[in-house]
N, C-alpha and C positions, 0 to 999 in steps of 0.2 A: 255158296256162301263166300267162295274167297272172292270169286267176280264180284257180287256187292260189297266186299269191305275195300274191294280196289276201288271201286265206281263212286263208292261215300267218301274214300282218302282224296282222290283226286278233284272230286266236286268241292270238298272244304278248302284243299289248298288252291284250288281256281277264285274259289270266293273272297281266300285271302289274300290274293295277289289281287283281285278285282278293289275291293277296301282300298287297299294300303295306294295302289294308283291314283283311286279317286280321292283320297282322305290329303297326297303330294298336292293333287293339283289345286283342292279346295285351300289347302294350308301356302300354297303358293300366290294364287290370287290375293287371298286373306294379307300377305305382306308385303302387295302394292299399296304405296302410302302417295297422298296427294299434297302439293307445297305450292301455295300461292307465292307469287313475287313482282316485285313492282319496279326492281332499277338490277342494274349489270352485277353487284356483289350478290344479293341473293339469288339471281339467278344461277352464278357460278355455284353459287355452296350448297345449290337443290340439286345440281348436278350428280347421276349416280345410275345404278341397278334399281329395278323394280319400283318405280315412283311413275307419276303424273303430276309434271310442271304447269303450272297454270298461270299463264305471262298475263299479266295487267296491262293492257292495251294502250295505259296512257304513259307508262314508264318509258324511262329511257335504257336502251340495254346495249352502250358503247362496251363491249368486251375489253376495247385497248385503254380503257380509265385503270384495270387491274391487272393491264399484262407485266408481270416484273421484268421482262427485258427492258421497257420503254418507262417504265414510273419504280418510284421506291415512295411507299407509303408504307404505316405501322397498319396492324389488324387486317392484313391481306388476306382475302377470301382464304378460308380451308377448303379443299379439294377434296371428295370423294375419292377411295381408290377405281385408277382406272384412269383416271382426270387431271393430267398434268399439261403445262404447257410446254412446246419445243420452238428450239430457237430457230429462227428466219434471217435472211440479210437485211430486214429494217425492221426488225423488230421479234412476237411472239407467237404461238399458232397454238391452239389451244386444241386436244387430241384426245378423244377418247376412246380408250382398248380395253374392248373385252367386258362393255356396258350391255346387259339384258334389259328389255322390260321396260323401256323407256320413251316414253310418251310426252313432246311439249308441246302444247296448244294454248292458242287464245281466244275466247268467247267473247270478242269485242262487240260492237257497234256493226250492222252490215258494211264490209268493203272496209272497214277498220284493221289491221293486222299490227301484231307486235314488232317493230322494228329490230336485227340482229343486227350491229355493224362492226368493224375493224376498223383501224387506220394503217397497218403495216401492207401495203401493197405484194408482197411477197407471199402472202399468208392467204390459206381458205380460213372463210367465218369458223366452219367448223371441221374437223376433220374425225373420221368413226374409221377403227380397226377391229375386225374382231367380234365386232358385235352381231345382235341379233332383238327380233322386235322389238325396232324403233319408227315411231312414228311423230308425226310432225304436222301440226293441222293449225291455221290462219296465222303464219308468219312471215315477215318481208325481211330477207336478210342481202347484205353487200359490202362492200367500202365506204367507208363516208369520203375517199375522194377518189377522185380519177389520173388513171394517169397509168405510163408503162407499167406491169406487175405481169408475176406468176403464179399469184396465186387464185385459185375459182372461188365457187362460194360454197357448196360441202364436196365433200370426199369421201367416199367409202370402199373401202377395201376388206376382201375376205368376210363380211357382213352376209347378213340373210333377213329375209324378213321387214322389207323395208317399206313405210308410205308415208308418201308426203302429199298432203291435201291444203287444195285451195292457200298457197306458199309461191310467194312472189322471191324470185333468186333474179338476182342484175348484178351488172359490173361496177366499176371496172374489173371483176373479174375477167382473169381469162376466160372462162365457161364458168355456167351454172352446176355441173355438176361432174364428177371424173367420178367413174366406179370403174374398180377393176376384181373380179372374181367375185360379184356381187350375185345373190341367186333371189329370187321372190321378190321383184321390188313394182308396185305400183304408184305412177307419180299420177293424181288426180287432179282438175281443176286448178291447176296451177303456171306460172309459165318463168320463163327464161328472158330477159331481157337487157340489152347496152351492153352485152361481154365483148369484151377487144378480142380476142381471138377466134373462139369457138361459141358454138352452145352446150356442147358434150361430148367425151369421150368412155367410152364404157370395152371395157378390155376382158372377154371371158365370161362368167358367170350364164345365169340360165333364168326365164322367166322376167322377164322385163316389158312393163307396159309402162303408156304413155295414154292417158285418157282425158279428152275434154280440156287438152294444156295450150297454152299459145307460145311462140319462139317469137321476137320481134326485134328489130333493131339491134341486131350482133353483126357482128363483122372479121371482115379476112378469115385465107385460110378455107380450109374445110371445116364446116361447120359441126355435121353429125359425121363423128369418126366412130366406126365400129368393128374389132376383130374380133371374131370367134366365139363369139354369143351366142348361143342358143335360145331360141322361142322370144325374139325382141320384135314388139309392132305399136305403133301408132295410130290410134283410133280417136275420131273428131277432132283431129288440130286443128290450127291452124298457123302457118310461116309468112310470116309478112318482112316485108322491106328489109329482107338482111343480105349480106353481101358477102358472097363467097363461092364456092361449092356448097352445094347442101349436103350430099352425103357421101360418105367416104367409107364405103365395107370392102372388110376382106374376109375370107375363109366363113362367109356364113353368109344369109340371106335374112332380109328384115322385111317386116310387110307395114305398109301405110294403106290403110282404108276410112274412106268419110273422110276428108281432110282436104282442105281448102292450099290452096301457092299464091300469094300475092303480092304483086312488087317484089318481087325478089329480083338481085342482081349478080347474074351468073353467065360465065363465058360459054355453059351450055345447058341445054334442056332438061330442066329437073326430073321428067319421064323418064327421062333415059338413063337414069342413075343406075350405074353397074350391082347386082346383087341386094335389088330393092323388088318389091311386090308392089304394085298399086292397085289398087281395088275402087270402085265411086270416087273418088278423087278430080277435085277441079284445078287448072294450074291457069292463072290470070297474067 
């Protein structure tokens, strides 16, 4: 008798901890909310945890129309906590720490993508601390000019959970993307292009793919810098006409399989890259 009154205790409180998990996640989904937007202020104030931004493909989304370091207008976008900007040497850098659950896409036209831009050359478009599933599908983000800067075009740090699909990132950034301690990140159908520096630097973190993306017309420097990453590969690229090193690892190993080299301009042989894998790979 007392073995079944254990057996019945422990099966009810299993069932309650079984509920109450599922009852979190259903009530968690249930309070992603979805915010259309069509120009740079509503985009900023959809900004947040748990939502899905839906960019209007014909807006314009200059972020430096609302940076307060560079303009002073009344009615300035409210920020979500989380959602602040930080100051730059010409200007604002707009930073989000410690954002869940967030999703911004656009459903344009085929080959249509929501434009992100800046004008403070010092500044990434976007910058993510902290956070965790975010994802990012048919967007084209950069500078609206060219010229010396520091700053890429996103930034994630200490983040997890990361994809960005079918997302056009170009310069003049210095690179298209710097992660550092970044873990779970898939960049799909998308590519890298015109950065004056680099195309990426990724520092730490674990789980990093590259699939079906194009790198083009970047330059100087080492292009793909990478330390101490764990489990990072590139599958169906392709690298055309950029100038530099291509790859630059230390303390780890990266694998490139299916993936095209061409026109590139390098003082040596992109095979032979130190702590790189090649797998089916053609280099023209």
């Amino acid at each position: 008798m007392r073995k079944f009154i254990m057996f019945t205790s422990f099966a009810v409180l299993f069932f309650s901890v079984f509920v109450f998990c599922v009852s979190s996640v259903v009530a968690e989904a249930a309070d992603i909310k979805t915010i259309e937007v069509s120009n740079a202020q509503e985009f900023l104030e959809a900004l947040g945890s748990d939502r899905i931004i839906e960019m209007d493909y014909t807006g314009d989304y200059n972020l430096s129309e609302w940076d307060p370091y560079l303009v002073s207008k009344g009615n300035m976008p409210k920020l979500a906590r989380g959602v602040s900007w930080s100051e730059v040497f010409d200007g604002g850098e707009l930073v989000l720490n410690g954002i869940k659950n967030l999703t911004i896409r656009c459903e344009g036209a085929e080959g249509v993508k929501a434009e992100i831009v800046i004008n403070p050359r010092y500044s990434f478009v976007m910058k993510f601390e902290n956070c965790r599933n975010i994802a990012m599908e048919g967007l084209s983000a950069g500078h609206s000019e060219g010229s010396y800067c520091e700053g890429g075009v996103f930034s994630f740090t200490d983040s997890s959970q990361i994809a960005i699909t079918n997302t056009r990132m170009y310069g003049c950034g210095t690179e298209g993307l710097t992660l550092s301690n970044v873990s779970g990140m898939n960049v799909t159908d998308s590519g890298i292009y015109d950065c004056t520096y680099y195309i990426m630097t990724v520092t730490g973190g674990e789980n990093i793919t590259f699939m079906d993306c194009m790198f083009i017309d970047n330059q100087e420097f080492t292009l793909i810098n990478v330390s101490g990453t764990k489990n990072m590969s590139f599958r169906n690229c392709y690298f055309n006409d950029n100038k530099g090193q291509m790859f630059g690892v230390e303390g780890t190993t990266i694998s490139v399989s299916n993936s095209s080299f061409n026109r590139n301009h390098t003082d040596s042989p992109i095979q032979g890259s130190k702590n790189v894998k090649f797998a089916d790979c053609e280099f023209n």
